[in-house]
ZABA-503611 format. One record per residue (C-alpha): residue number from 0; y, x, z. Coordinates in steps of 0.25 Angstrom, whole numbers, plus 2048, in hexadecimal, padded with zeros to 3 digits. Example, Ala and Ser with C-alpha at 12.3 -4.5 7.8 and 13.67 -1.06 7.14 Angstrom:
<nodes>
@k=0 Y=7EE X=831 Z=81F
@k=1 Y=7FC X=837 Z=81D
</nodes>
This chain:
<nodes>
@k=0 Y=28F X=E34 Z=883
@k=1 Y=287 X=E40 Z=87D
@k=2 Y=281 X=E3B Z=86E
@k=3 Y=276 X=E3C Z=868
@k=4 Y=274 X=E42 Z=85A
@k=5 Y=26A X=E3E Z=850
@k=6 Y=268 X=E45 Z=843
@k=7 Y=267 X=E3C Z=837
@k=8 Y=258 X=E40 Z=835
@k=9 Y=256 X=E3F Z=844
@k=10 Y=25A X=E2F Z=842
@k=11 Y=253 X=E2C Z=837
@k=12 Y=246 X=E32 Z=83D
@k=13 Y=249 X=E2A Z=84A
@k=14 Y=24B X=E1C Z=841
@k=15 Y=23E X=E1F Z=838
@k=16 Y=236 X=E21 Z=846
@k=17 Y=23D X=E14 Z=849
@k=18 Y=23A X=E0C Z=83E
@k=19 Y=22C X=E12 Z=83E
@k=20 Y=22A X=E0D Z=84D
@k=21 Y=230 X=E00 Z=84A
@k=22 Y=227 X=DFD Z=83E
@k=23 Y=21A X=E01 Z=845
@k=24 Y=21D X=DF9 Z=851
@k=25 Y=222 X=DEC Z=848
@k=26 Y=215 X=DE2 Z=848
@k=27 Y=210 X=DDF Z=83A
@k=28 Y=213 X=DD2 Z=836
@k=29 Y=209 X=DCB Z=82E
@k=30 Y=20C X=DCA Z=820
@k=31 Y=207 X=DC3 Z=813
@k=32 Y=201 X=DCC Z=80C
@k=33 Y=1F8 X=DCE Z=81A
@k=34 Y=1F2 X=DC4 Z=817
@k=35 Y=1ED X=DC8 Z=808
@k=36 Y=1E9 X=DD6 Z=80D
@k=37 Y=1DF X=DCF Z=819
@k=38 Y=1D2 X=DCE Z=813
@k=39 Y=1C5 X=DC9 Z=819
@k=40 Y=1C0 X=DD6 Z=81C
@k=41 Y=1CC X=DD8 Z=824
@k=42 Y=1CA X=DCD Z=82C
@k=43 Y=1C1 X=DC7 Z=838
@k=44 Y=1B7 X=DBC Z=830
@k=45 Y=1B5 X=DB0 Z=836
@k=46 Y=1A7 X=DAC Z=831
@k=47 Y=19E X=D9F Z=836
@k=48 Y=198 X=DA8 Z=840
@k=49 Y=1A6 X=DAB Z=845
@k=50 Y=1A8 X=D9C Z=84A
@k=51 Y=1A3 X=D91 Z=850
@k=52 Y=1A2 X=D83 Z=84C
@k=53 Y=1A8 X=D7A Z=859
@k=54 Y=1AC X=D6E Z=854
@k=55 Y=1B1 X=D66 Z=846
@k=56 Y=1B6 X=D58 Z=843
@k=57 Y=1BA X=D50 Z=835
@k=58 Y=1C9 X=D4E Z=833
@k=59 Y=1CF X=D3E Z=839
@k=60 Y=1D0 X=D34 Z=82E
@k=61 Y=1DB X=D39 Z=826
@k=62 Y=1DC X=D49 Z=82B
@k=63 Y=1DB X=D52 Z=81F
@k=64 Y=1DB X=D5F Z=827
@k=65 Y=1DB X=D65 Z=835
@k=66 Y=1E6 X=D6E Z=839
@k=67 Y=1EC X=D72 Z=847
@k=68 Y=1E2 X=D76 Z=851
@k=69 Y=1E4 X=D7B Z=85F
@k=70 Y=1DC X=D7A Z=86C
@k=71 Y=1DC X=D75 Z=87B
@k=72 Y=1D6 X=D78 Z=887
@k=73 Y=1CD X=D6B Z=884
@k=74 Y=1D0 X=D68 Z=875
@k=75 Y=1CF X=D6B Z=868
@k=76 Y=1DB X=D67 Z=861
@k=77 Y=1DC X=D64 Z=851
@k=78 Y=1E6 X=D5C Z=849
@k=79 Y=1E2 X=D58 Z=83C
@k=80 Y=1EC X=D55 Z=82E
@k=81 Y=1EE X=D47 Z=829
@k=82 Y=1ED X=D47 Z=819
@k=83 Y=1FB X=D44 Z=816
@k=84 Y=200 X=D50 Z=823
@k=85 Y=208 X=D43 Z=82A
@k=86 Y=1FF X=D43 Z=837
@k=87 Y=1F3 X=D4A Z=83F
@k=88 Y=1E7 X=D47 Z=848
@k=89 Y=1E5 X=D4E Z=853
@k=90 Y=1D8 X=D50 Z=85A
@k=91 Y=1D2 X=D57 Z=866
@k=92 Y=1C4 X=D5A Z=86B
@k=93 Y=1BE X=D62 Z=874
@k=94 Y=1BC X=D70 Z=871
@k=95 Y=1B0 X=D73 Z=87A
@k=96 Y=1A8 X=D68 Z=876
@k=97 Y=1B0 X=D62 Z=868
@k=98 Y=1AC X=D54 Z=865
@k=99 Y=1B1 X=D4E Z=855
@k=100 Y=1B6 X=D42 Z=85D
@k=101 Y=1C3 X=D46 Z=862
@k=102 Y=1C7 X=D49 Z=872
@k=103 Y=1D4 X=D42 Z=86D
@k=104 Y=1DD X=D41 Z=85F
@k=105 Y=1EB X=D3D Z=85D
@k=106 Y=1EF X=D36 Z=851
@k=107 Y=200 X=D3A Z=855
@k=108 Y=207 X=D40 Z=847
@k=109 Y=208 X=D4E Z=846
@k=110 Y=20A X=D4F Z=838
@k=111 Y=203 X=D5B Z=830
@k=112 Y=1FF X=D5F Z=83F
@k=113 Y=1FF X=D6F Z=83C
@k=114 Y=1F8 X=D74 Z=848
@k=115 Y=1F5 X=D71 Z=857
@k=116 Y=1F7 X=D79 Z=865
@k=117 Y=1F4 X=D78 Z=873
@k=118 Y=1FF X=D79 Z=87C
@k=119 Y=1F5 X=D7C Z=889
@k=120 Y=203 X=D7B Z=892
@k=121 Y=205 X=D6C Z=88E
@k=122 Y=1F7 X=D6A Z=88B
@k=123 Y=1FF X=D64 Z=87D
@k=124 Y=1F9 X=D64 Z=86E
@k=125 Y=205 X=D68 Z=865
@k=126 Y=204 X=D65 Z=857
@k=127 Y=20E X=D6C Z=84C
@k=128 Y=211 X=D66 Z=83F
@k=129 Y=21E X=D6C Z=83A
@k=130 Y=22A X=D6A Z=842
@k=131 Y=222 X=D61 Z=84D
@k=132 Y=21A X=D64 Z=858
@k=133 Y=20F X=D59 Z=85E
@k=134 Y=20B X=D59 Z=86C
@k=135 Y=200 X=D51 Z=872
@k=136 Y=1F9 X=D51 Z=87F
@k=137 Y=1EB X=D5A Z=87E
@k=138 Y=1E4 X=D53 Z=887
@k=139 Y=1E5 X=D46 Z=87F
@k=140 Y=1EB X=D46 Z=873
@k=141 Y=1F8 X=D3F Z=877
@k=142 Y=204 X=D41 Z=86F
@k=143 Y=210 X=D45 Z=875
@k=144 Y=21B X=D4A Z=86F
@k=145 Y=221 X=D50 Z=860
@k=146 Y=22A X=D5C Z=861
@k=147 Y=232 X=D60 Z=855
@k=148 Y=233 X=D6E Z=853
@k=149 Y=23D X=D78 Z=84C
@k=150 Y=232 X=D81 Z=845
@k=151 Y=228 X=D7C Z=83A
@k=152 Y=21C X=D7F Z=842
@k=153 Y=20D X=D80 Z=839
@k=154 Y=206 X=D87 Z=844
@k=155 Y=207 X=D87 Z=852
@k=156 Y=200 X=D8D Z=85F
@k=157 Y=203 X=D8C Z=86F
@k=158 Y=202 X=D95 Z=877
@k=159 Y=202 X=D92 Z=884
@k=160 Y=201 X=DA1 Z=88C
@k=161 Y=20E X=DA3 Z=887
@k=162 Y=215 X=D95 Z=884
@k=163 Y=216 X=D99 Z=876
@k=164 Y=215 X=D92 Z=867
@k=165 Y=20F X=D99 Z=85B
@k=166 Y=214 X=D91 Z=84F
@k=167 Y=213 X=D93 Z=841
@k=168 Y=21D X=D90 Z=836
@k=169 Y=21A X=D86 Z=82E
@k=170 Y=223 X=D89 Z=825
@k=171 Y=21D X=D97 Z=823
@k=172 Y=210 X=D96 Z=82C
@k=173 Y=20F X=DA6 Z=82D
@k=174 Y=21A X=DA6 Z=834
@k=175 Y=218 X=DA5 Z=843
@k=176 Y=221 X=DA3 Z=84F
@k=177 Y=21E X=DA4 Z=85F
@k=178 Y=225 X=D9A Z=866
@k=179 Y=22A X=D9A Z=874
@k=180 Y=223 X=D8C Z=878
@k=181 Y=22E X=D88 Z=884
@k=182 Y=23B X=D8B Z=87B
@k=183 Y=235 X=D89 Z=86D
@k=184 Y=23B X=D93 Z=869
@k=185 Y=235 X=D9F Z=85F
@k=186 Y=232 X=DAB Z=866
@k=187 Y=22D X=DB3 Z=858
@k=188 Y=226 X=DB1 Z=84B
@k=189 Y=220 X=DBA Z=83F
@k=190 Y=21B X=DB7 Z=835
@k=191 Y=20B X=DB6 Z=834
@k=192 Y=20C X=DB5 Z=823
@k=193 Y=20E X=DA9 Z=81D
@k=194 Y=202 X=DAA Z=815
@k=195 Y=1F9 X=DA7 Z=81D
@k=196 Y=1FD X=D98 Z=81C
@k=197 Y=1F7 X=D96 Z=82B
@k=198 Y=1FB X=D89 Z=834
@k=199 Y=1F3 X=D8B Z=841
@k=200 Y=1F7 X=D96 Z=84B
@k=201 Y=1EF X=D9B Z=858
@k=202 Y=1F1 X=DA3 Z=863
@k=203 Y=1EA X=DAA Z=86C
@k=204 Y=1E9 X=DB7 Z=872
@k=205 Y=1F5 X=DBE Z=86F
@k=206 Y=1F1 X=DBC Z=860
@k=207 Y=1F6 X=DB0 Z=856
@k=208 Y=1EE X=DAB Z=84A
@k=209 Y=1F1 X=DA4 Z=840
@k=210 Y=1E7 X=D9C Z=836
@k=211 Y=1E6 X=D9B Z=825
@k=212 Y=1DA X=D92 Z=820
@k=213 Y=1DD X=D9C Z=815
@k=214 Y=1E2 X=DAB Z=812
@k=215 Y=1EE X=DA8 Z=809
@k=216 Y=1F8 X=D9D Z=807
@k=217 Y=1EE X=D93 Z=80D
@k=218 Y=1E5 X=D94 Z=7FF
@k=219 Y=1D5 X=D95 Z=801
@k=220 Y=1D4 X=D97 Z=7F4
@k=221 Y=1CC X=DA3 Z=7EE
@k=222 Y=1D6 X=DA5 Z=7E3
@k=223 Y=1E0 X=DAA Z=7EE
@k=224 Y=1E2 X=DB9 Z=7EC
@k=225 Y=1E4 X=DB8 Z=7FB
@k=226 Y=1D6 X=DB3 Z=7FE
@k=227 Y=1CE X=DBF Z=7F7
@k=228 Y=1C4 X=DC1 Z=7FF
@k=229 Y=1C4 X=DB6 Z=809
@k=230 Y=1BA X=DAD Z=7FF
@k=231 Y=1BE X=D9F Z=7FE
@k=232 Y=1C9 X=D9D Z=807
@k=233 Y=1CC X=DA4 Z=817
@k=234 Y=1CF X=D9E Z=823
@k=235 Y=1D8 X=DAA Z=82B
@k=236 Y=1DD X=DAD Z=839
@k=237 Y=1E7 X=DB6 Z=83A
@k=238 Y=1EA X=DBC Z=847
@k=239 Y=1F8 X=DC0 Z=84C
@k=240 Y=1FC X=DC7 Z=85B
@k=241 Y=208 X=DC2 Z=861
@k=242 Y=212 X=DCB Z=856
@k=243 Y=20D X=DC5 Z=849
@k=244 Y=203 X=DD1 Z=846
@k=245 Y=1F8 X=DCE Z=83D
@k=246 Y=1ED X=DD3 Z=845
@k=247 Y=1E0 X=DCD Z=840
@k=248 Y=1DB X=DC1 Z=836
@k=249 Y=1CE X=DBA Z=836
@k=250 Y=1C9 X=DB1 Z=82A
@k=251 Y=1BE X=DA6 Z=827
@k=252 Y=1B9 X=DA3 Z=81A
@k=253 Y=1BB X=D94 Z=817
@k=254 Y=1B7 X=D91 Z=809
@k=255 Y=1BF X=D8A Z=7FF
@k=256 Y=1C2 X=D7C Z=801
@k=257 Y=1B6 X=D78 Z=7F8
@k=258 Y=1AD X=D7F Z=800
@k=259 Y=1B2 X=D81 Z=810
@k=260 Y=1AC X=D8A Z=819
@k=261 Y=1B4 X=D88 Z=826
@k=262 Y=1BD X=D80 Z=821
@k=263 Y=1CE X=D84 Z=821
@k=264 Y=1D2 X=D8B Z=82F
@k=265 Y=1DC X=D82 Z=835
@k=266 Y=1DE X=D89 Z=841
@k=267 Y=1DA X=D93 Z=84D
@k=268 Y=1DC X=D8E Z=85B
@k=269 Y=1D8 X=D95 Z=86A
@k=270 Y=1D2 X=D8E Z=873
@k=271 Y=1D9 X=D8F Z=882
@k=272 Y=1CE X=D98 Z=886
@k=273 Y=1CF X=DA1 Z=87A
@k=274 Y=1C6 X=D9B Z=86F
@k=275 Y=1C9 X=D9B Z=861
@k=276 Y=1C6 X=D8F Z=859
@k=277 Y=1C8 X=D8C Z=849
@k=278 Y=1CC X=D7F Z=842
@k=279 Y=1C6 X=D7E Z=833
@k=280 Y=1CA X=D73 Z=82B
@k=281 Y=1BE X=D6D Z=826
@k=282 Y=1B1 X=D77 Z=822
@k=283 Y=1A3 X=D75 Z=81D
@k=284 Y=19D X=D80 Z=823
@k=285 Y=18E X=D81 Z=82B
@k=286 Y=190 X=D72 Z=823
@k=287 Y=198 X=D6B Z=82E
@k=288 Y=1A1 X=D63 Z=826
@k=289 Y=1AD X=D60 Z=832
@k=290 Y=1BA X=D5E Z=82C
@k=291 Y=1BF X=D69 Z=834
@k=292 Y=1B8 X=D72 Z=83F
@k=293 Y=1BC X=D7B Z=84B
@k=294 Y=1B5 X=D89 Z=84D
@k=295 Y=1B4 X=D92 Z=859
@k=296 Y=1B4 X=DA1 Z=854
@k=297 Y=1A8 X=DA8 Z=85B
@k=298 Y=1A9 X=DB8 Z=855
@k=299 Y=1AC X=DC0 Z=85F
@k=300 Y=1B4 X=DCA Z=856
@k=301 Y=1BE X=DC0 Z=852
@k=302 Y=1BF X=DBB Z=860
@k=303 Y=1C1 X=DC9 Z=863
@k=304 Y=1CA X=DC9 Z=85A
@k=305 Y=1D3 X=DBE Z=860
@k=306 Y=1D1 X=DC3 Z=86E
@k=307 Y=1C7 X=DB9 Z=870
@k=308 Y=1BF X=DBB Z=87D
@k=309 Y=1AF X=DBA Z=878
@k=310 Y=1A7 X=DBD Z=884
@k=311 Y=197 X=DBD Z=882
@k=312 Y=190 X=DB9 Z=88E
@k=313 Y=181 X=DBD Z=88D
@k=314 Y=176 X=DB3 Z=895
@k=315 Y=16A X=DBD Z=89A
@k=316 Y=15A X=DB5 Z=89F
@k=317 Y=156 X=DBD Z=8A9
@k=318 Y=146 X=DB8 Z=8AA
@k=319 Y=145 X=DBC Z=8BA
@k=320 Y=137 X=DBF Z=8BB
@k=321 Y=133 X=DB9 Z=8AE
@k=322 Y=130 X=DBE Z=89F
@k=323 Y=137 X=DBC Z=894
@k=324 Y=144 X=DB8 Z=897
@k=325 Y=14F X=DB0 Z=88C
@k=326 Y=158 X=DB8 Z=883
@k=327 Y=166 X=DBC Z=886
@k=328 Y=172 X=DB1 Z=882
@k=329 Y=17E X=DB5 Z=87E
@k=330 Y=18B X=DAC Z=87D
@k=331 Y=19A X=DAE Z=87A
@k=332 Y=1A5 X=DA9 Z=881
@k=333 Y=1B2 X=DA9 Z=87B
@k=334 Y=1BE X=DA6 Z=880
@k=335 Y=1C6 X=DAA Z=88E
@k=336 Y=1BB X=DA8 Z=89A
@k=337 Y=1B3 X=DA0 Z=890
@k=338 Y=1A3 X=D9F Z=892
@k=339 Y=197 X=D9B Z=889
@k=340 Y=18C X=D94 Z=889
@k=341 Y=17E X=D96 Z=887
@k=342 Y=172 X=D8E Z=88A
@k=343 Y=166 X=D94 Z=892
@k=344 Y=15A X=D95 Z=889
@k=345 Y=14F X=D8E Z=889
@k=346 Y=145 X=D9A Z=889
@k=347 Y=13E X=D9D Z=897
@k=348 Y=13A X=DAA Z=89B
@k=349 Y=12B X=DAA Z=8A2
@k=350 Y=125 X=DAC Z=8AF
@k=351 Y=117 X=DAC Z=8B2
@k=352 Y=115 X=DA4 Z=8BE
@k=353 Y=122 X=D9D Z=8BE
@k=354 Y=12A X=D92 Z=8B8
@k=355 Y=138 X=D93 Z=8B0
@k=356 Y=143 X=D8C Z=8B9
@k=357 Y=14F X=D90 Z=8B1
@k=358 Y=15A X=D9C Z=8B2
@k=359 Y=161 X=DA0 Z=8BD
@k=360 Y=16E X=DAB Z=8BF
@k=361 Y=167 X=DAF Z=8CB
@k=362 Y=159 X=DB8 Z=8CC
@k=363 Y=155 X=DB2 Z=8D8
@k=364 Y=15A X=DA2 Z=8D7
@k=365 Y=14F X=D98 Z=8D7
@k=366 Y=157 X=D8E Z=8D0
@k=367 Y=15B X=D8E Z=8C2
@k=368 Y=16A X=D8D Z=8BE
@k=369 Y=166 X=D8C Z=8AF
@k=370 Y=15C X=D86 Z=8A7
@k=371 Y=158 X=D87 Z=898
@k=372 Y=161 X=D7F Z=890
@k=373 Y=16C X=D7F Z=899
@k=374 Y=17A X=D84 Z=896
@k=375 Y=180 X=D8F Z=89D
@k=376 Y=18E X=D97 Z=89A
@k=377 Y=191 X=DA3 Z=89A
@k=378 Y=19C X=DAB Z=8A0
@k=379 Y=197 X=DB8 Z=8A2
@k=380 Y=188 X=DC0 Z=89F
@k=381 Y=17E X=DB8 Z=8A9
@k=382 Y=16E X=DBA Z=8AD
@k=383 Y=167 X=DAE Z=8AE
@k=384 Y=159 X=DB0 Z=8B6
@k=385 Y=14B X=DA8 Z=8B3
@k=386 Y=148 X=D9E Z=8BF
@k=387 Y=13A X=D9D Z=8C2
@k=388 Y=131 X=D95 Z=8CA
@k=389 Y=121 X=D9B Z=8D2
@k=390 Y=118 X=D93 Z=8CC
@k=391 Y=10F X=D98 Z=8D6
@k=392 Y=10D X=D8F Z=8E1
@k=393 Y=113 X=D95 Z=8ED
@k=394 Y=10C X=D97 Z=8FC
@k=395 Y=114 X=D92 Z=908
@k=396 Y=115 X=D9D Z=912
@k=397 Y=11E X=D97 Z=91B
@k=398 Y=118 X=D8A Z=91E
@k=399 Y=109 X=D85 Z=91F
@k=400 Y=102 X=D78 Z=919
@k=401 Y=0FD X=D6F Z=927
@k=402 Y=0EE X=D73 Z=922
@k=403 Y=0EF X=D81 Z=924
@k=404 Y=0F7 X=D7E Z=932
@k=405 Y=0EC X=D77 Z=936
@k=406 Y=0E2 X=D80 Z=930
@k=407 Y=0E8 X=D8C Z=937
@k=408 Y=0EA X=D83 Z=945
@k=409 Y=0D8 X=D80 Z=943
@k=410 Y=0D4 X=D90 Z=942
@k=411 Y=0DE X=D94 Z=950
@k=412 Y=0D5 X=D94 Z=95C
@k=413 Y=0D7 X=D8B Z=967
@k=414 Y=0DA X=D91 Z=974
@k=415 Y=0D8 X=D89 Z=980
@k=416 Y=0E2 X=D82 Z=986
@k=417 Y=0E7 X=D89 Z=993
@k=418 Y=0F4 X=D80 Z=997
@k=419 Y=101 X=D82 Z=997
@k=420 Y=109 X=D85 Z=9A3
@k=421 Y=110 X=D79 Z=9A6
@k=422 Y=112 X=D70 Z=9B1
@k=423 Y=109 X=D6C Z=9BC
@k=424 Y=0FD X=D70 Z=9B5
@k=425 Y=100 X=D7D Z=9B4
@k=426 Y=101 X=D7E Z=9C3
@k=427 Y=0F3 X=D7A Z=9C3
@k=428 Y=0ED X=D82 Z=9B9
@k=429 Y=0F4 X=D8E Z=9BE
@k=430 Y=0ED X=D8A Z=9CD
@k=431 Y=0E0 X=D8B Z=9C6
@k=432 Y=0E2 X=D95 Z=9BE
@k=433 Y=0E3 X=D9C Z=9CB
@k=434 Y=0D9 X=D98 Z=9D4
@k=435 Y=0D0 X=D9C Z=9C7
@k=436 Y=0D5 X=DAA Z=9C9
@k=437 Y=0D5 X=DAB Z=9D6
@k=438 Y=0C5 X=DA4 Z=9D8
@k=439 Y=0C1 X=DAF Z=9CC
@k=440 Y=0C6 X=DBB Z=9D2
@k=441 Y=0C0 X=DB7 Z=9E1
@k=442 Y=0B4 X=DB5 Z=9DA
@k=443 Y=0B4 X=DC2 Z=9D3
@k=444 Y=0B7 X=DC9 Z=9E1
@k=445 Y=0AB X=DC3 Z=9E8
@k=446 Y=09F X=DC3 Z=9DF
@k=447 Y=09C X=DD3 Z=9DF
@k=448 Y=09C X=DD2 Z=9ED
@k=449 Y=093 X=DC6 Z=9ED
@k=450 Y=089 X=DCD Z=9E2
@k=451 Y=08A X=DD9 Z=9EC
@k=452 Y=081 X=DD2 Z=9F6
@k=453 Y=07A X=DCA Z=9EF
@k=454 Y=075 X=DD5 Z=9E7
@k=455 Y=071 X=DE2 Z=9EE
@k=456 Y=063 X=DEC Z=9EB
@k=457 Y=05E X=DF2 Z=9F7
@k=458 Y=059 X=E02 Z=9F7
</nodes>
């Protein structure tokens, strides 16, 4: 076998190269000081404009906080802490029309009841607190079953594309493992800084987030050299890929606990359809007073930001003939295939001579599909075109009143009746008709002849 020979300088070059390659290509891992070094300007705001108020409720008797959070194809699930952390409520509502009177709740222990997720494969709620997992049935609330588990879970999130867990460490809630959801075993962990004192996780779109009602240690205290610049306390997101990377971070101002703005962010779920949600513990702001809230974030940059789709669909009134026709609408549609809604205006456009029917998609329809006030959604750009009706009254030019008939039938002249050709008296009329003939021509024949004679002038 021939060798190879490398010179001593040759090896270090090629192991420098190496290490050089293998550093560049390493995925940074989140660290402590990140956190410290993160000021606001380096992050996406999330200011009132940003969000929008969908639905908020006050604590059951007892509750002193609300914690996990996750959602359904149907509900909106929250569970809520006991004073002394020995049990939970849970309670469901419907997320696209939110009632405070509950779809369903469940009163089963689940001790300090962490957080919440959605297991869309099972159509099953799971609870984690601790070393203990809860499951209940989604659709109704029903208990079913307590799972001990070998890790200390603060945090958890299902995903159901892949069958797989997101867990944080209680023990250490910056650390966060990926878990294979048939085997239960860990398919990798890093560590997303323990600082960030975080419970909730969330997944979606390739991208992992974890939430801090503050920026440091879970202090929302000004004093904190960490919260320099945040004012009175933060609520942050930060945003992971699938390695552990850092990649972005997005913070709220919440006040101090004297004087709340949003409230403390619990948590960040996704709808199915892709729509991100927050839960604030409690918040005094636009003076609503609920013991805690649920927001739907609306800025298209931070929903470009998570991959959220954000369509905007525009409504354009067409006056078809007519002046002065509505102003354009606009709506946003977010999340996968989502539409939205707007209502048609009540402004008409004018027509002189005709009266305003309503809207139609079609320029030519004589029926409208739409009328002001009504609701119409929106999943693409559409025209709508003014209806009118002639109020001009119209001539019939196919059919006459019996008046003019009859008028018409007076002003024709009679012609005598000659007959018609039928039967016997036909025969008879054609005889005569005949001998008539014949008597006028013999008549015609003979009468010069008879004038001759009779008349003659003599020379």
């Amino acid at each position: 076998m021939k060798k190879i020979n490398i010179k001593k300088g040759n090896l270090i070059f090629i192991s420098l190269c190496s290490f050089l390659s293998f550093f560049m290509s390493s995925s940074r891992v989140f660290a402590d000081s990140d956190i410290i070094n993160i000021l606001p300007d380096e992050m996406t705001e999330i200011i009132p404009s940003s969000l929008q108020y969908i639905y908020g409720g006050n604590r059951m008797t007892g509750m002193k906080s609300t914690q996990g959070f996750t959602i359904t194809d149907k509900y909106f699930i929250i569970s809520q802490l006991s004073s002394d952390d020995a049990d939970s409520i849970i309670i469901a509502t419907d997320y696209s029309s939110p009632s405070t009177t509950p779809a369903w709740t469940t009163t089963q222990n689940v001790g300090h009841g962490n957080d919440a997720t959605w297991n869309n494969n099972t159509d099953q709620i799971i609870i984690t607190d601790k070393y203990n997992r809860y499951f209940f049935d989604a659709e109704s609330g029903e208990y079913l079953s307590t799972k001990i588990s070998q890790r200390y879970a603060s945090g958890i999130e299902y995903d159901g594309a892949t069958n797989r867990f997101f867990e944080a460490r209680g023990t250490n809630p910056g650390i966060l493992q990926i878990i294979d959801g048939n085997t239960d075993n860990v398919i990798t962990s890093f560590d997303t800084s323990s600082q960030i004192g975080a419970q909730n996780v969330a997944y979606y779109n390739n991208h992992i987030y974890r939430t801090a009602w503050s920026a440091c240690n879970g202090n929302a205290d000004a004093t904190n050299t960490c919260q320099n610049g945040f004012g009175n306390g933060a609520n942050v997101i930060y945003q992971f890929d699938n390695n552990g990377n850092y990649t972005d971070a997005f913070y709220v101002w919440s006040g101090n606990n004297s004087n709340k703005w949003f409230g403390e962010l619990e948590a960040l779920a996704f709808s199915p359809n892709g729509v991100p949600y927050l839960l604030f513990n409690g918040h005094t702001l636009l003076d609503r007073t609920e013991e805690y809230s649920v927001y739907k974030i609306i800025d298209e940059t931070i929903l470009n930001k998570m991959g959220v789709n954000n369509d905007k669909y525009t409504l354009r009134y067409n006056p078809n003939g007519g002046l002065n026709a509505p102003n354009d609408q606009t709506c946003q549609a977010i999340g996968v295939n989502a539409g939205c809604s707007i209502i048609v205006v009540d402004d008409e456009p004018a027509y002189s001579g005709h009266s305003f029917k309503g809207w139609s998609t079609s320029d030519e329809s004589d029926t409208p599909d739409y009328r002001p006030g009504e609701e119409l959604v929106l999943r693409d750009n559409i025209m709508l075109y003014a209806v009118w009706e002639n109020d001009a009254p119209q001539e019939d030019t196919d059919s006459d009143s019996d008046d003019e008939k009859m008028e018409e039938q007076d002003n024709v002249p009679v012609m005598p009746d000659t007959g018609s050709f039928t039967g016997e008296s036909n025969a008879n009329q054609i005889m005569t008709s005949i001998i008539g003939i014949s008597l006028g021509a013999l008549f015609v024949a003979i009468m010069p002849r008879l004038f001759h004679k009779k008349i003659s002038f003599k020379k």
